[in-house]
N, C-alpha and C positions, 0 to 999 in steps of 0.2 A: 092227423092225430097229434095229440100236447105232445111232447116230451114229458117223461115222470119221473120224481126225484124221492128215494126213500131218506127223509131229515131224521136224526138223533134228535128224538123230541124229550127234553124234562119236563115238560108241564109248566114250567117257570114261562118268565115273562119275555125274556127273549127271542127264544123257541118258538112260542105260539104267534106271538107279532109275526116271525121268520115265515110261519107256511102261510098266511094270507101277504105278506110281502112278496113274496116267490110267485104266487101266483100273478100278482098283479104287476109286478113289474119284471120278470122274467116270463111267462107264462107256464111256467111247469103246474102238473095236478101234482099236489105233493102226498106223500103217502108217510105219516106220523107213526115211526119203530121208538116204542119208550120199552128200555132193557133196563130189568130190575135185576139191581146188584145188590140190592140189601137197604137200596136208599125211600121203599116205598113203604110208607103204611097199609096198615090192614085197611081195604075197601079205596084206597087213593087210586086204584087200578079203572075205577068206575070214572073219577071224577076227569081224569088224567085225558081216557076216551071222548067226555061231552066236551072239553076244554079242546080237545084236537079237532075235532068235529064242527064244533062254533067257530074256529079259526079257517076252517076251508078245507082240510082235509078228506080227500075223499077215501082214504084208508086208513085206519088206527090198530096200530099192535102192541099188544103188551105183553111182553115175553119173559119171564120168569128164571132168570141166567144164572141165582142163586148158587145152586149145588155145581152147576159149570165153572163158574166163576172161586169158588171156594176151591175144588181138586182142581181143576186146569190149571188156573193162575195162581191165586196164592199159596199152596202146597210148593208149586216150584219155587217162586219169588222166597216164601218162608225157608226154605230147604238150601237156598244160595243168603241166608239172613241178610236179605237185599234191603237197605237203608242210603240212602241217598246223599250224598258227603256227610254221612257220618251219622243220621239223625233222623231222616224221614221214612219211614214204610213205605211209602211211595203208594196212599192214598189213592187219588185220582187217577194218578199215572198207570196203575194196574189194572182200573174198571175200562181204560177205554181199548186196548185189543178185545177182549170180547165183546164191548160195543159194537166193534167196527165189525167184528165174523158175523152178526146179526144182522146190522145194515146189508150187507153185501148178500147177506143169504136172500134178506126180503127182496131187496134188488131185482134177485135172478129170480125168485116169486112170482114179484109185480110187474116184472118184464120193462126195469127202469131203465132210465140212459144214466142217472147218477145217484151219486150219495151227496147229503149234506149235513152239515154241522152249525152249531150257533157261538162257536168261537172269535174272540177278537183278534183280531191282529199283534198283540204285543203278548201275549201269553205259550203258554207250553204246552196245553190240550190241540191247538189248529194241526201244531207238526204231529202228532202222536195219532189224531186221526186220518188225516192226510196219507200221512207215509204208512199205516197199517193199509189204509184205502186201496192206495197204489200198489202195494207189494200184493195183497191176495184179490186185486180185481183190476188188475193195470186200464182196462177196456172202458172203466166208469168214469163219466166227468166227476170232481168233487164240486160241491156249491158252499160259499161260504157267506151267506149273506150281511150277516156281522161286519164283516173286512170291512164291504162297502157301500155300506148306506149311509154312513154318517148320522147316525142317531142317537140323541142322549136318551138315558133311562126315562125321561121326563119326557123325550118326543114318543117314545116304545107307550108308555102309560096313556100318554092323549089318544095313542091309534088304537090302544087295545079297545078302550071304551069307545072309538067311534065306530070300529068293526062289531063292537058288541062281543067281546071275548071276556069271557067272568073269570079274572086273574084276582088274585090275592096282595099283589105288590100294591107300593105305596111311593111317592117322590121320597120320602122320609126311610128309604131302607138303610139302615147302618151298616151292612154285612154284603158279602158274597163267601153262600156255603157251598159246598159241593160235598155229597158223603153217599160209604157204600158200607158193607159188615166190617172192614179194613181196617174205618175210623173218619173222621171229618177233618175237612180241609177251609180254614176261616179267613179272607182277607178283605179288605177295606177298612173303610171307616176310621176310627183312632190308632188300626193296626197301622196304618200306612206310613205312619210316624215311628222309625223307628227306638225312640229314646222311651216314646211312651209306653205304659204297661198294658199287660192284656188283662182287659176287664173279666169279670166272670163272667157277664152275662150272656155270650152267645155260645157255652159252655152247658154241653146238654147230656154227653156221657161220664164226666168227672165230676165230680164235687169237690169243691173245697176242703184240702186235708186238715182246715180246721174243723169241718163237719164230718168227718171221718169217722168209721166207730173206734170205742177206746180200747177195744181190745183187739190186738192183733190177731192174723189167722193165719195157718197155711194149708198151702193146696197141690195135688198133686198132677201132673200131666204127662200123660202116657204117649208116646211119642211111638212109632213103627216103620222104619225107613223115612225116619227123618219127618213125618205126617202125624199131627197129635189125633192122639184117637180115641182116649178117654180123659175123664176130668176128675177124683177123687174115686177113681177106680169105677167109675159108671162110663161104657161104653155108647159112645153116643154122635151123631151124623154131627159132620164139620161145622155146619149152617150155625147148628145148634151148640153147639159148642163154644164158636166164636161168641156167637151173643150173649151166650150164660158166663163166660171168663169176662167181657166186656164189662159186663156190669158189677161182674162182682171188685176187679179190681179198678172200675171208674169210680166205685163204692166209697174206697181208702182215697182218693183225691191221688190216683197216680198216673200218668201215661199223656200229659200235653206237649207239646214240644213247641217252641219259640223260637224262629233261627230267622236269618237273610240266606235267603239262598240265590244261587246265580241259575234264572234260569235260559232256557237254552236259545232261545231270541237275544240273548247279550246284556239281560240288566239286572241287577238287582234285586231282590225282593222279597219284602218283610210279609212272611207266612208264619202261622199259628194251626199248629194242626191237634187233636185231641183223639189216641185211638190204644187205648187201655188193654184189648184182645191182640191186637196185633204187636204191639212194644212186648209184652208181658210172656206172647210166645215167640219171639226170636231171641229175647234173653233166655229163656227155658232150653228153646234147641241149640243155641253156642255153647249153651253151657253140658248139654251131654255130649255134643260133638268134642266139649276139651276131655274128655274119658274113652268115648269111641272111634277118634281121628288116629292116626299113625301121623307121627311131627310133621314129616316132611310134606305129606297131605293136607295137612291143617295150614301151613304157612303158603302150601302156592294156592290153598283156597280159599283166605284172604283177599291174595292180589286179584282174584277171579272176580270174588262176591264186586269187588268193588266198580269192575267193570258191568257187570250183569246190573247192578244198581243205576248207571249211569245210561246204558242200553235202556234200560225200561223207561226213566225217565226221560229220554229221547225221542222216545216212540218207535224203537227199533226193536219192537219184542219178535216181529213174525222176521225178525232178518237173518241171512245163513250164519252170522256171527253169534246170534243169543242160540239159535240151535246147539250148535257145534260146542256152548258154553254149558249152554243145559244136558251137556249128553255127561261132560266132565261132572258135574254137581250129582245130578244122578246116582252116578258111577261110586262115589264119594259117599253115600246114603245110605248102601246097603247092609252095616251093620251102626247106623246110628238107631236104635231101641233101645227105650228104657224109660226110665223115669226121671223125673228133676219136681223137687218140694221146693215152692216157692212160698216164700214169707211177707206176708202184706200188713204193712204199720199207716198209719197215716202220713199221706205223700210218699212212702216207701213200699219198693216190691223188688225183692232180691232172692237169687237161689242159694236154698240152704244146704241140698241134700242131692243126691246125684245118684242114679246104678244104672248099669246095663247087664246083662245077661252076659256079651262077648266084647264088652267092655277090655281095654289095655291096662288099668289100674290094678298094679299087682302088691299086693298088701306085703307081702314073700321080700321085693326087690325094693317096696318103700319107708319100710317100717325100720325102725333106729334101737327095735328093742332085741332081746336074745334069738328069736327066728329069724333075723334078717340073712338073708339069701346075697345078699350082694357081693361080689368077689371083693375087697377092698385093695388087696395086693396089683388088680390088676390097674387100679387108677394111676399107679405113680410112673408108668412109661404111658400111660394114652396121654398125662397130662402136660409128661415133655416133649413129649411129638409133637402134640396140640401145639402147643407157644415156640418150637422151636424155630418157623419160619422168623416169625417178631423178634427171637433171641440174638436169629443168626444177624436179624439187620440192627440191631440197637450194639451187637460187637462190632461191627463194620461202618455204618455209617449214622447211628442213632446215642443216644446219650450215655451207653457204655464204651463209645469208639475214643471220648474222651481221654 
Protein backbone atom coordinates (compact mmCIF):
# COMPACT_ATOMS: atom_id res chain seq x y z
CA UNK A 1 0.00 0.00 0.00
CA UNK A 2 1.43 3.87 -1.08
CA UNK A 3 2.46 5.84 1.88
CA UNK A 4 -0.03 9.06 2.24
CA UNK A 5 1.04 12.43 2.69
CA UNK A 6 -1.65 15.25 3.90
CA UNK A 7 0.10 18.60 1.67
CA UNK A 8 -0.99 22.29 2.86
CA UNK A 9 -2.46 22.91 -0.26
CA UNK A 10 -3.20 27.00 -1.53
CA UNK A 11 -4.50 26.41 -4.82
CA UNK A 12 -1.48 28.45 -6.09
CA UNK A 13 0.99 27.26 -8.51
CA UNK A 14 3.38 25.69 -6.41
CA UNK A 15 1.32 23.50 -4.32
CA UNK A 16 -0.62 21.87 -7.07
CA UNK A 17 2.74 21.17 -9.28
CA UNK A 18 3.76 19.65 -5.46
CA UNK A 19 0.81 16.85 -5.30
CA UNK A 20 1.50 15.40 -8.85
CA UNK A 21 5.37 15.85 -8.13
CA UNK A 22 5.00 13.73 -4.96
CA UNK A 23 3.35 11.46 -6.46
CA UNK A 24 5.52 10.78 -9.20
CA UNK A 25 8.70 10.96 -7.95
CA UNK A 26 8.24 10.00 -4.26
CA UNK A 27 5.16 7.89 -4.82
CA UNK A 28 3.00 9.09 -1.87
CA UNK A 29 -1.14 9.34 -2.72
CA UNK A 30 -1.36 12.84 -1.63
CA UNK A 31 -4.37 14.02 0.13
CA UNK A 32 -4.98 18.21 -0.54
CA UNK A 33 -5.96 20.14 3.40
CA UNK A 34 -6.59 23.85 1.97
CA UNK A 35 -7.42 25.86 5.53
CA UNK A 36 -9.22 29.01 5.18
CA UNK A 37 -8.00 31.74 7.27
CA UNK A 38 -9.87 34.51 5.65
CA UNK A 39 -7.60 34.24 2.37
CA UNK A 40 -10.59 32.55 0.24
CA UNK A 41 -13.17 34.12 -1.73
CA UNK A 42 -16.78 33.44 -1.78
CA UNK A 43 -17.16 30.09 -4.15
CA UNK A 44 -13.04 29.77 -4.52
CA UNK A 45 -13.66 26.63 -2.20
CA UNK A 46 -15.17 24.76 -5.44
CA UNK A 47 -12.47 25.90 -7.63
CA UNK A 48 -9.60 25.16 -4.98
CA UNK A 49 -11.30 21.13 -4.99
CA UNK A 50 -11.22 20.68 -9.11
CA UNK A 51 -7.68 22.37 -9.15
CA UNK A 52 -6.52 19.51 -6.24
CA UNK A 53 -8.17 16.87 -7.93
CA UNK A 54 -6.74 17.63 -11.74
CA UNK A 55 -3.30 17.57 -10.00
CA UNK A 56 -3.67 13.95 -8.52
CA UNK A 57 -5.11 14.26 -5.35
CA UNK A 58 -6.97 11.55 -4.37
CA UNK A 59 -8.41 13.50 -1.27
CA UNK A 60 -9.39 17.31 -1.04
CA UNK A 61 -10.27 19.36 2.11
CA UNK A 62 -11.37 22.47 2.65
CA UNK A 63 -11.80 23.54 6.17
CA UNK A 64 -13.25 26.63 7.22
CA UNK A 65 -10.62 27.82 10.32
CA UNK A 66 -11.97 31.26 10.26
CA UNK A 67 -13.72 31.85 13.62
CA UNK A 68 -10.80 29.30 15.10
CA UNK A 69 -8.28 31.17 13.90
CA UNK A 70 -9.69 34.75 14.86
CA UNK A 71 -10.32 33.64 19.02
CA UNK A 72 -7.47 30.86 19.31
CA UNK A 73 -4.83 32.76 17.61
CA UNK A 74 -5.20 36.38 17.10
CA UNK A 75 -7.17 37.24 20.42
CA UNK A 76 -3.95 35.88 22.05
CA UNK A 77 -1.26 37.33 19.53
CA UNK A 78 -3.64 40.83 19.85
CA UNK A 79 -3.92 40.66 23.77
CA UNK A 80 0.33 40.14 24.03
CA UNK A 81 0.14 43.35 21.06
CA UNK A 82 2.55 40.90 19.25
CA UNK A 83 4.44 43.06 16.36
CA UNK A 84 7.51 41.77 15.20
CA UNK A 85 10.77 44.15 15.76
CA UNK A 86 8.65 46.57 16.14
CA UNK A 87 6.23 46.68 13.01
CA UNK A 88 4.78 43.62 11.73
CA UNK A 89 1.40 41.82 13.09
CA UNK A 90 2.97 38.80 12.13
CA UNK A 91 0.62 38.10 9.13
CA UNK A 92 1.60 34.71 7.90
CA UNK A 93 3.42 33.81 10.94
CA UNK A 94 -0.03 33.48 12.86
CA UNK A 95 -2.02 31.45 10.01
CA UNK A 96 0.31 28.65 9.99
CA UNK A 97 -0.02 27.01 13.76
CA UNK A 98 -3.60 26.32 12.92
CA UNK A 99 -2.57 25.18 9.60
CA UNK A 100 -0.32 22.82 10.83
CA UNK A 101 -3.46 21.47 13.88
CA UNK A 102 -5.43 20.82 10.69
CA UNK A 103 -2.74 18.91 8.63
CA UNK A 104 -2.11 16.80 11.50
CA UNK A 105 -5.76 16.17 12.48
CA UNK A 106 -6.45 15.16 8.50
CA UNK A 107 -3.34 13.09 8.96
CA UNK A 108 -4.78 10.95 11.81
CA UNK A 109 -8.02 11.01 9.49
CA UNK A 110 -6.35 9.65 6.45
CA UNK A 111 -4.43 7.40 8.29
CA UNK A 112 -1.07 9.26 6.71
CA UNK A 113 2.61 8.62 7.30
CA UNK A 114 3.27 12.46 6.80
CA UNK A 115 2.47 16.11 6.42
CA UNK A 116 3.77 18.47 3.58
CA UNK A 117 4.31 21.95 2.90
CA UNK A 118 5.23 23.97 -0.40
CA UNK A 119 7.88 26.05 1.19
CA UNK A 120 11.37 27.05 -0.01
CA UNK A 121 14.32 26.61 1.60
CA UNK A 122 15.47 30.29 2.40
CA UNK A 123 12.24 31.58 3.82
CA UNK A 124 10.42 31.63 7.45
CA UNK A 125 6.98 29.68 6.72
CA UNK A 126 9.27 25.81 6.19
CA UNK A 127 10.58 26.29 10.20
CA UNK A 128 7.08 27.57 11.32
CA UNK A 129 5.43 24.56 9.81
CA UNK A 130 8.06 22.13 10.51
CA UNK A 131 8.67 22.80 14.07
CA UNK A 132 4.55 23.17 14.75
CA UNK A 133 4.59 19.56 12.75
CA UNK A 134 7.19 17.99 14.99
CA UNK A 135 5.96 19.48 18.45
CA UNK A 136 2.07 18.06 18.10
CA UNK A 137 2.77 14.97 15.89
CA UNK A 138 6.62 13.99 16.38
CA UNK A 139 5.50 10.21 14.66
CA UNK A 140 4.89 12.18 11.04
CA UNK A 141 7.46 12.37 8.27
CA UNK A 142 7.46 16.24 7.04
CA UNK A 143 7.74 16.39 2.90
CA UNK A 144 9.10 19.47 1.58
CA UNK A 145 9.01 19.23 -2.07
CA UNK A 146 10.07 22.77 -2.81
CA UNK A 147 13.57 22.38 -1.00
CA UNK A 148 14.30 19.83 -3.48
CA UNK A 149 13.37 19.82 -6.82
CA UNK A 150 15.06 22.45 -8.24
CA UNK A 151 12.38 24.26 -10.12
CA UNK A 152 12.01 27.70 -11.57
CA UNK A 153 8.42 29.29 -11.53
CA UNK A 154 8.88 28.81 -15.44
CA UNK A 155 9.72 24.90 -15.07
CA UNK A 156 6.33 24.63 -12.20
CA UNK A 157 4.36 26.57 -15.30
CA UNK A 158 5.61 24.27 -18.34
CA UNK A 159 4.66 21.06 -15.89
CA UNK A 160 1.28 22.55 -14.71
CA UNK A 161 0.08 22.58 -18.46
CA UNK A 162 1.55 19.25 -19.36
CA UNK A 163 -0.13 17.55 -16.27
CA UNK A 164 -3.13 19.63 -17.40
CA UNK A 165 -3.67 21.55 -14.09
CA UNK A 166 -5.83 24.79 -14.89
CA UNK A 167 -3.64 27.36 -12.76
CA UNK A 168 -4.02 31.07 -13.17
CA UNK A 169 -0.23 31.87 -12.96
CA UNK A 170 1.79 33.50 -15.56
CA UNK A 171 5.93 33.53 -16.27
CA UNK A 172 5.20 37.40 -15.93
CA UNK A 173 4.04 37.25 -12.18
CA UNK A 174 5.41 40.50 -10.42
CA UNK A 175 4.45 39.57 -6.69
CA UNK A 176 4.38 36.80 -4.18
CA UNK A 177 1.21 37.29 -1.72
CA UNK A 178 0.28 35.43 1.02
CA UNK A 179 -2.83 36.83 3.14
CA UNK A 180 -5.52 35.87 5.83
CA UNK A 181 -8.30 38.36 8.03
CA UNK A 182 -4.70 39.66 9.80
CA UNK A 183 -3.64 41.49 6.54
CA UNK A 184 -1.45 40.66 3.48
CA UNK A 185 2.04 39.97 3.09
CA UNK A 186 3.78 41.21 -0.48
CA UNK A 187 7.39 40.42 -1.74
CA UNK A 188 9.17 40.12 -4.97
CA UNK A 189 9.34 41.81 -7.79
CA UNK A 190 10.55 45.81 -7.43
CA UNK A 191 10.09 45.02 -3.71
CA UNK A 192 13.30 43.23 -3.59
CA UNK A 193 15.26 46.31 -4.19
CA UNK A 194 15.35 47.87 -1.24
CA UNK A 195 16.02 51.73 -2.16
CA UNK A 196 13.04 51.45 -4.44
CA UNK A 197 9.39 52.45 -3.54
CA UNK A 198 6.39 50.43 -3.11
CA UNK A 199 4.18 50.80 -5.96
CA UNK A 200 0.53 50.91 -5.32
CA UNK A 201 -0.41 48.39 -7.35
CA UNK A 202 -0.44 45.06 -5.50
CA UNK A 203 -2.16 47.13 -2.81
CA UNK A 204 -5.79 45.79 -2.39
CA UNK A 205 -7.04 46.57 1.26
CA UNK A 206 -5.62 50.41 1.36
CA UNK A 207 -6.05 53.15 -0.77
CA UNK A 208 -4.01 55.77 -1.40
CA UNK A 209 -4.43 58.52 1.32
CA UNK A 210 -4.70 60.83 -1.51
CA UNK A 211 -8.00 59.05 -2.35
CA UNK A 212 -9.11 58.98 1.13
CA UNK A 213 -12.37 60.71 1.91
CA UNK A 214 -12.16 64.30 3.05
CA UNK A 215 -13.60 64.13 5.92
CA UNK A 216 -12.52 62.57 8.90
CA UNK A 217 -14.32 60.06 11.11
CA UNK A 218 -14.07 58.28 14.38
CA UNK A 219 -14.97 54.90 15.69
CA UNK A 220 -15.39 53.15 18.56
CA UNK A 221 -13.94 49.60 19.86
CA UNK A 222 -15.14 47.80 22.61
CA UNK A 223 -12.64 45.66 24.03
CA UNK A 224 -13.61 42.68 27.01
CA UNK A 225 -10.61 41.12 28.57
CA UNK A 226 -8.52 42.48 26.21
CA UNK A 227 -10.94 40.80 22.94
CA UNK A 228 -12.73 43.64 20.73
CA UNK A 229 -16.21 42.76 20.79
CA UNK A 230 -18.13 45.54 19.42
CA UNK A 231 -17.54 48.26 16.66
CA UNK A 232 -19.58 51.74 17.17
CA UNK A 233 -21.35 50.09 20.01
CA UNK A 234 -22.87 47.18 17.65
CA UNK A 235 -21.89 43.87 19.04
CA UNK A 236 -20.73 41.80 16.57
CA UNK A 237 -18.64 37.99 15.88
CA UNK A 238 -14.67 38.70 15.59
CA UNK A 239 -14.62 37.28 11.62
CA UNK A 240 -16.94 40.07 11.15
CA UNK A 241 -15.50 42.55 12.73
CA UNK A 242 -12.15 42.31 11.61
CA UNK A 243 -13.32 42.79 7.93
CA UNK A 244 -15.78 45.68 8.64
CA UNK A 245 -12.66 47.72 10.69
CA UNK A 246 -10.32 46.60 7.64
CA UNK A 247 -11.94 48.32 5.23
CA UNK A 248 -13.16 51.01 6.77
CA UNK A 249 -9.62 52.11 7.94
CA UNK A 250 -7.80 50.74 4.49
CA UNK A 251 -10.66 53.30 3.34
CA UNK A 252 -8.43 56.62 4.80
CA UNK A 253 -5.14 54.99 3.13
CA UNK A 254 -3.90 53.70 6.60
CA UNK A 255 -2.21 50.43 7.93
CA UNK A 256 0.92 49.44 5.23
CA UNK A 257 4.03 48.78 6.66
CA UNK A 258 7.50 48.87 4.73
CA UNK A 259 10.55 47.41 6.68
CA UNK A 260 13.75 44.83 6.01
CA UNK A 261 13.32 42.51 8.49
CA UNK A 262 15.83 39.64 9.56
CA UNK A 263 14.32 36.72 8.93
CA UNK A 264 15.05 33.54 10.82
CA UNK A 265 17.22 31.49 8.14
CA UNK A 266 19.85 34.61 8.73
CA UNK A 267 19.14 37.09 5.86
CA UNK A 268 17.57 39.86 5.22
CA UNK A 269 14.57 41.00 3.68
CA UNK A 270 12.67 43.60 2.22
CA UNK A 271 8.69 42.87 3.04
CA UNK A 272 5.72 45.16 2.55
CA UNK A 273 2.78 44.10 4.34
CA UNK A 274 -0.82 46.04 4.30
CA UNK A 275 -3.31 45.09 7.22
CA UNK A 276 -5.46 48.06 8.36
CA UNK A 277 -7.91 45.64 11.10
CA UNK A 278 -4.98 44.31 12.69
CA UNK A 279 -2.55 47.76 13.07
CA UNK A 280 -5.66 49.76 13.93
CA UNK A 281 -6.61 47.12 16.94
CA UNK A 282 -3.35 46.80 18.60
CA UNK A 283 -3.06 50.55 18.62
CA UNK A 284 -6.73 50.63 20.25
CA UNK A 285 -5.69 47.76 22.87
CA UNK A 286 -2.20 49.49 24.02
CA UNK A 287 -3.72 52.16 24.37
CA UNK A 288 -6.64 51.11 26.98
CA UNK A 289 -4.15 48.81 28.44
CA UNK A 290 -2.05 52.47 29.18
CA UNK A 291 -5.44 53.21 31.78
CA UNK A 292 -6.10 49.48 32.85
CA UNK A 293 -2.30 48.15 33.35
CA UNK A 294 -0.92 48.72 37.10
CA UNK A 295 3.07 50.35 36.06
CA UNK A 296 4.84 47.66 37.06
CA UNK A 297 2.71 45.22 34.94
CA UNK A 298 2.70 47.34 31.84
CA UNK A 299 6.61 47.45 31.81
CA UNK A 300 7.62 43.67 32.46
CA UNK A 301 4.77 43.19 29.64
CA UNK A 302 6.63 44.85 27.13
CA UNK A 303 9.64 42.89 27.65
CA UNK A 304 7.13 39.81 27.34
CA UNK A 305 5.05 41.13 24.23
CA UNK A 306 8.45 41.28 22.59
CA UNK A 307 9.49 37.77 23.06
CA UNK A 308 5.89 36.33 22.31
CA UNK A 309 6.44 38.37 18.92
CA UNK A 310 9.58 36.76 18.05
CA UNK A 311 8.21 33.12 19.41
CA UNK A 312 5.41 33.37 16.77
CA UNK A 313 7.63 34.34 14.14
CA UNK A 314 9.81 31.48 14.90
CA UNK A 315 7.39 28.99 14.58
CA UNK A 316 7.37 28.31 18.19
CA UNK A 317 3.67 29.02 19.02
CA UNK A 318 2.83 25.23 20.20
CA UNK A 319 6.24 25.34 22.40
CA UNK A 320 6.27 25.03 26.42
CA UNK A 321 7.83 28.63 26.35
CA UNK A 322 4.84 30.60 24.40
CA UNK A 323 2.56 28.47 26.75
CA UNK A 324 3.96 29.51 30.02
CA UNK A 325 4.01 33.14 28.18
CA UNK A 326 0.46 33.01 27.28
CA UNK A 327 -0.60 32.03 30.62
CA UNK A 328 1.30 35.61 32.01
CA UNK A 329 -0.59 37.77 29.03
CA UNK A 330 -3.71 36.22 29.99
CA UNK A 331 -3.38 36.72 33.54
CA UNK A 332 -2.55 40.54 32.66
CA UNK A 333 -6.14 40.79 30.61
CA UNK A 334 -8.45 40.46 33.05
CA UNK A 335 -9.51 44.02 33.84
CA UNK A 336 -8.34 45.41 30.24
CA UNK A 337 -12.48 46.57 29.24
CA UNK A 338 -13.36 49.35 27.79
CA UNK A 339 -13.43 51.47 25.08
CA UNK A 340 -10.75 53.49 22.81
CA UNK A 341 -12.25 56.27 19.91
CA UNK A 342 -10.13 56.11 17.25
CA UNK A 343 -9.79 58.94 14.77
CA UNK A 344 -9.21 58.37 10.93
CA UNK A 345 -7.84 61.32 8.60
CA UNK A 346 -6.30 60.43 5.37
CA UNK A 347 -3.25 58.24 5.95
CA UNK A 348 -3.83 58.90 9.65
CA UNK A 349 -5.56 56.59 12.61
CA UNK A 350 -4.93 57.49 16.10
CA UNK A 351 -6.60 57.06 19.52
CA UNK A 352 -8.47 59.96 20.86
CA UNK A 353 -10.48 59.01 23.58
CA UNK A 354 -10.03 56.08 26.10
CA UNK A 355 -12.46 54.67 29.49
CA UNK A 356 -12.79 51.61 31.24
CA UNK A 357 -15.23 50.85 33.78
CA UNK A 358 -12.11 49.64 36.64
CA UNK A 359 -9.71 51.52 34.82
CA UNK A 360 -6.46 53.16 37.32
CA UNK A 361 -6.98 56.78 35.89
CA UNK A 362 -8.19 58.75 38.84
CA UNK A 363 -9.34 62.20 37.99
CA UNK A 364 -9.17 62.97 42.20
CA UNK A 365 -5.06 62.21 42.12
CA UNK A 366 -4.59 63.82 38.38
CA UNK A 367 -6.15 66.74 38.12
CA UNK A 368 -4.17 70.37 39.03
CA UNK A 369 -7.53 72.08 39.70
CA UNK A 370 -9.10 72.77 43.53
CA UNK A 371 -10.26 68.83 44.06
CA UNK A 372 -7.05 67.55 43.63
CA UNK A 373 -6.63 64.75 46.15
CA UNK A 374 -2.94 64.43 45.96
CA UNK A 375 -0.85 64.82 49.25
CA UNK A 376 1.81 67.36 47.98
CA UNK A 377 3.59 67.68 51.28
CA UNK A 378 4.36 64.11 50.90
CA UNK A 379 6.67 64.61 47.72
CA UNK A 380 9.46 66.51 49.29
CA UNK A 381 10.99 63.39 51.43
CA UNK A 382 9.93 60.56 48.57
CA UNK A 383 11.89 62.98 46.30
CA UNK A 384 15.14 63.00 48.55
CA UNK A 385 15.15 59.52 49.28
CA UNK A 386 14.61 59.01 45.49
CA UNK A 387 18.08 60.76 44.35
CA UNK A 388 19.78 60.30 47.63
CA UNK A 389 21.61 57.16 46.41
CA UNK A 390 23.05 59.60 43.16
CA UNK A 391 23.53 62.51 45.92
CA UNK A 392 25.61 60.27 48.23
CA UNK A 393 28.03 59.23 45.11
CA UNK A 394 28.27 62.69 43.28
CA UNK A 395 29.54 64.04 47.28
CA UNK A 396 32.06 61.15 47.30
CA UNK A 397 33.21 60.27 44.15
CA UNK A 398 31.09 62.34 41.27
CA UNK A 399 31.16 66.04 40.36
CA UNK A 400 30.27 67.49 43.84
CA UNK A 401 33.49 65.40 45.42
CA UNK A 402 35.36 68.27 43.60
Amino acid sequence: MAKRVVLAYSGGLDTSVAVRWIREEWGYEVIACAVDVGQLKPGEDDVIRERARAAGAVEVEVIDARAQFASETLVPALQANAMYEGKYPLVSALSRPVIVEHLVASARRHHADAVGHGCTGKGNDQVRFEVSSRILAPDLDVLAPVRVWGLTRADCIDLAAKWDIPIEATKEKLYSIDENMWGRAIECGVLENPWSSAPDEPYTLTRSPADAPKEPREIVIEFERGAPVSLDGRSIDLVSLIEELGALVGSYGWGRVDMVENRRVGIKSREVYECPASLALVLAHQDLEGITLERDVAREKQRIEIRVAELVYDGMWHSPLMKALQAFVTETQREVTGEVRLRLAAGQCRAVGRRAPRGLYDHDLATYDAEDMFRHQDSEGFVRLWGLSAQTWSRRQGPGSK
